[in-house]
C-alpha positions in Angstrom: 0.0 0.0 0.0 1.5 3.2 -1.0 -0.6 5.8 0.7 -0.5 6.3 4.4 -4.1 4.3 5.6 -5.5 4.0 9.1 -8.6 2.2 9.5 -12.0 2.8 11.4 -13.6 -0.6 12.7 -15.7 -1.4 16.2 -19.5 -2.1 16.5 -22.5 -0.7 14.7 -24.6 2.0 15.9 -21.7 2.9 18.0 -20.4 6.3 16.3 -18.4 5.5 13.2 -20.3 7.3 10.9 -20.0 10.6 13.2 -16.8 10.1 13.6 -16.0 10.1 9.7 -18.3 13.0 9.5 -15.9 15.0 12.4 -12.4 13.4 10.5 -13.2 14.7 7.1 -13.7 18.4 7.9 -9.5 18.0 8.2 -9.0 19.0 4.5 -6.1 16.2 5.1 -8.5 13.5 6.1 -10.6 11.4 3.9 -13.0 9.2 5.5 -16.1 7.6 5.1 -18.5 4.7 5.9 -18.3 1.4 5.1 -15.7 1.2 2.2 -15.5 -2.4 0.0 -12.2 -2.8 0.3 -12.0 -5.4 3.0 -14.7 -7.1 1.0 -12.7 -7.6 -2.2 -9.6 -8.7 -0.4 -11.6 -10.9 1.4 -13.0 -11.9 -2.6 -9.9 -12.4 -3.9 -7.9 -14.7 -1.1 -11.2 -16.8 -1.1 -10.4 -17.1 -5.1 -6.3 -17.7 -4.7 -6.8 -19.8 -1.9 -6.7 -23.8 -1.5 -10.3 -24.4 -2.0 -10.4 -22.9 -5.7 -8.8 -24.7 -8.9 -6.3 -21.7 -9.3 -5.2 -22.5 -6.4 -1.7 -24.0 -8.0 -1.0 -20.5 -9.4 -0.5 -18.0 -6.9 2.2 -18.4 -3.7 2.1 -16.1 -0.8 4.0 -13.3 -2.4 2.1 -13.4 -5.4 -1.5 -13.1 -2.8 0.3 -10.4 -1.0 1.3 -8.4 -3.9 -2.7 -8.5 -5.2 -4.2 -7.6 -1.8 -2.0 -4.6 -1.7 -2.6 -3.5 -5.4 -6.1 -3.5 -4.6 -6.1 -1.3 -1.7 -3.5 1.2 -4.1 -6.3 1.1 -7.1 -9.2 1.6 -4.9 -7.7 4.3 -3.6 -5.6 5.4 -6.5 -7.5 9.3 -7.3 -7.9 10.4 -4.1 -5.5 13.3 -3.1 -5.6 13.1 0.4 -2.4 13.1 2.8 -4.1 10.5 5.1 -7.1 7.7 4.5 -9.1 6.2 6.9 -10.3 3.0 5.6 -13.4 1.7 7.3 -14.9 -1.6 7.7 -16.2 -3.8 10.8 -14.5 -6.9 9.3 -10.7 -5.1 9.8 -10.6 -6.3 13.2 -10.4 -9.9 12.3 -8.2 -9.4 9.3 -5.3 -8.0 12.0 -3.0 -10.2 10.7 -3.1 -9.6 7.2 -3.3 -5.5 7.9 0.7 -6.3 9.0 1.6 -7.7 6.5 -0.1 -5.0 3.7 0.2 -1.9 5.7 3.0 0.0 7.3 2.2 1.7 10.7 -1.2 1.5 11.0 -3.4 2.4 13.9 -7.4 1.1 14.4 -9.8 3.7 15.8 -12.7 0.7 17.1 -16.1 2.3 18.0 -17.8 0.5 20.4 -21.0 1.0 22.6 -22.6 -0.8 25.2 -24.3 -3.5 23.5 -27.4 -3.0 24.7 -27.9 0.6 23.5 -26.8 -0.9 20.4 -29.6 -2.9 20.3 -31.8 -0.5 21.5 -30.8 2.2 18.4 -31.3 -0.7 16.0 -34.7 -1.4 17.4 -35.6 2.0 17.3 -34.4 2.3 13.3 -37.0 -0.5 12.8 -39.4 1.2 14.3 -39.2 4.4 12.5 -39.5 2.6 9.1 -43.4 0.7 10.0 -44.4 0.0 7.2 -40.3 -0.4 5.1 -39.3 -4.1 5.2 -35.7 -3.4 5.1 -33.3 -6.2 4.0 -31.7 -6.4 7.2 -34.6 -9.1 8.6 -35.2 -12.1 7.0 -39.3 -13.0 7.4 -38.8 -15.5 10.4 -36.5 -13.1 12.2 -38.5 -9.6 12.1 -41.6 -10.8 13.9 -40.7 -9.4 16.9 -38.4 -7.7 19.3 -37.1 -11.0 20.4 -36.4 -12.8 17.4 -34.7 -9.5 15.7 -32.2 -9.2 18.4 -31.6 -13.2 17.9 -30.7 -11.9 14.7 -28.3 -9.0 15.0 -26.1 -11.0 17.9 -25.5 -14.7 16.0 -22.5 -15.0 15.4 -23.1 -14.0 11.3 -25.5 -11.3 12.6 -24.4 -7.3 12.0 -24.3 -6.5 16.0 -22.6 -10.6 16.7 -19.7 -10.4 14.2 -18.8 -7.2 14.7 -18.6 -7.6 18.6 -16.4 -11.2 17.9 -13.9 -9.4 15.4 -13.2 -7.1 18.4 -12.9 -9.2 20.5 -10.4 -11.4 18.6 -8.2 -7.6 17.8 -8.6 -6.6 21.6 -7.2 -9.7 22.9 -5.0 -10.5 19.8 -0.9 -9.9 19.5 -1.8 -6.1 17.8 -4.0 -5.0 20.2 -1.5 -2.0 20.8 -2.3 -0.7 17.4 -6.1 -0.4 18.6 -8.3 2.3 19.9 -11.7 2.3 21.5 -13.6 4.7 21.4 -16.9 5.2 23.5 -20.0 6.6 21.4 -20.9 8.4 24.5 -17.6 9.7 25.5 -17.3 10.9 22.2 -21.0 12.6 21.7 -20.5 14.0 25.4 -16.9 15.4 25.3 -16.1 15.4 21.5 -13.4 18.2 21.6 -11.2 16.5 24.3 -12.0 12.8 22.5 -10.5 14.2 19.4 -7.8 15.4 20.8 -6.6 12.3 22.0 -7.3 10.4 18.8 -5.0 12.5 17.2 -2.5 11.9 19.6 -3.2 8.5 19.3 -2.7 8.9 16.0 0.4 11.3 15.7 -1.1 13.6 14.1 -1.4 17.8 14.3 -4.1 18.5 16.0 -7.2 20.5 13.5 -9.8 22.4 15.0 -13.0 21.0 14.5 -16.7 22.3 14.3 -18.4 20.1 16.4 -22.1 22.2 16.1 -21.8 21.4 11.8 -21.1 18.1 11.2 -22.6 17.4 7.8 -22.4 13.3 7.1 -24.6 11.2 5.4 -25.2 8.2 2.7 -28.6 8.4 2.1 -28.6 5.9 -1.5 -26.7 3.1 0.5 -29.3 3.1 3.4 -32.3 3.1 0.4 -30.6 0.4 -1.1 -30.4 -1.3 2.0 -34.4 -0.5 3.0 -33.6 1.4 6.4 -33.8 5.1 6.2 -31.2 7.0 8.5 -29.3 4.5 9.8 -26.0 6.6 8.2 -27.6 9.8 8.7 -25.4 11.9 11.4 -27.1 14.8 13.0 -25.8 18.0 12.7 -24.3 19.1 16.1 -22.8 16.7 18.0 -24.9 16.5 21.0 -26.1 14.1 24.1 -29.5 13.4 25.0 -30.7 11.1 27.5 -33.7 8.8 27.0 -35.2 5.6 28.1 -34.6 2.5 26.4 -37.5 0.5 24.0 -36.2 -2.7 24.8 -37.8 -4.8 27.2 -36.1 -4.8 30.8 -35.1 -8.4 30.2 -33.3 -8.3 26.8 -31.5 -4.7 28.3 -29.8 -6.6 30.9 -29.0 -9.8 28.2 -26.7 -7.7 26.4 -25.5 -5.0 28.4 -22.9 -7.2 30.3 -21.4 -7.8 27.0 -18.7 -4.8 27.2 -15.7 -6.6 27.6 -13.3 -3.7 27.3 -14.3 -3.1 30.6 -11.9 -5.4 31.4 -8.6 -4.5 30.4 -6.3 -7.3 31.5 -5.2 -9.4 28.7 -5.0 -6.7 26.3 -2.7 -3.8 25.1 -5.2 -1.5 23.4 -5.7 2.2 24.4 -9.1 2.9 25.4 -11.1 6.0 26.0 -14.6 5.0 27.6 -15.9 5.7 31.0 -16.5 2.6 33.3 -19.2 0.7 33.2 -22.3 1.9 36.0 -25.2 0.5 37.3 -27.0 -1.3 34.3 -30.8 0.9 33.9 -32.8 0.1 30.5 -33.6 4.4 31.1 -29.9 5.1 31.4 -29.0 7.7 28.9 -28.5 7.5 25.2 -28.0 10.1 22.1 -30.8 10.5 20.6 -31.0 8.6 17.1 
């Protein structure tokens, strides 16, 4: 990879898209949601690897040297000094960003998992009458059954939270960190400045009261309106939670960063207080 890349990974509904929507007012800075890279590497390794019939023609070097051209062509016309690459898969593809990426660093938003599942409950709710790919028929009969969904272990909430958890306990957890979605709506000036620290970077004043972000085609394509909308001023509002008591408490033990023994990854998050389903969230 010839341009200097650090990626955005973590959980969903935890901040990422307000965080590429604070990042790209640096004229330096490009960021974004979701890009595909990750996606075609992933492609492309399934295609060189054992299980296809071209298997025969590639050796690691070869696989190494088409991963890397990839991210270069993707990325090939844009004229910024620094990318930040995002994708919730990054975080269990640690080990190949090593070996394709010189001195990289991970900013990982993450969020108490049950205000996760909360905001995605709430997205459904907004859209009554919008079946939105996201739900298959059997699983978006109910609350229950769509937050069976999003936390198996191929579910958008479930593999996100595992590819964290693999990064945050892995060998490069040092080049990682988390970064609290409440932390960050609460106190985003002082959260910024240590992400750029983090990062090594000069710090850039930001204007944290016009934050203009959004990719309204990819969430029509997708069939749920605003889930990538971020709201203009970053702000933090308190509200109670839609979820039933019972599924609040499921998930909200399911923090582990909490726990930072076992890991070297930098962290800015408060600690964890006494679980309340009308605890406060940003509004959504």
């Amino acid at each position: 990879m010839s341009k200097r890349v650090h990626f955005i990974s973590g959980l969903p509904r935890s901040g990422s898209t307000l965080l590429a929507g604070i990042l790209r007012q640096n004229p330096r800075f490009h960021a974004a949601m979701s890009s595909p890279v990750a996606g075609l590497i992933n492609g492309l390794l399934e295609q060189m690897g054992a299980a296809s019939e071209s298997y025969s023609f590639f050796d690691d070097a070869k696989r190494k040297a088409i991963c890397s051209a990839v991210f270069d062509a993707y990325y090939q016309h844009n004229d910024k000094a620094l990318i930040f690459d995002t994708n919730r898969n990054w975080t269990a593809r640690m080990h190949q960003l090593v070996e394709l990426v010189d001195d990289f660093k991970v900013i990982c938003c993450v969020r108490n998992p049950a205000w996760i599942m909360d905001s995605f409950e709430t997205i459904y709710r907004k859209n009554p009458f919008d079946y939105s790919r996201m739900f298959s028929p059997a699983t978006r009969q109910t609350v229950y059954s769509r937050c069976e969904s999003l936390i198996a272990a191929g579910g958008a909430v479930g593999a996100a939270w595992t590819a964290l958890k693999e990064a945050y306990y892995g060998e490069f957890s040092d080049r990682l960190l988390l970064v609290d979605y409440e932390l960050l709506c609460l106190h985003p000036e002082r959260t910024l400045e240590l992400i750029y620290r983090f990062l090594g970077e000069t710090p850039f004043k930001h204007d944290f009261d016009n934050v203009a972000y959004e990719e309204n085609e990819f969430d029509q394509n997708l069939g749920v309106k605003g889930l990538h909308s971020v709201k203009k001023k970053v702000s933090f509002t308190s509200r109670r939670s839609i979820l039933p008591p019972d599924l609040f408490v499921k998930y909200q033990q399911m923090d582990f960063w909490q726990d930072q023994a076992g890991t070297a990854a930098n962290i800015i998050a408060g600690k964890r207080t006494t679980p309340t389903p009308s605890a406060g969230s940003h509004t959504e």
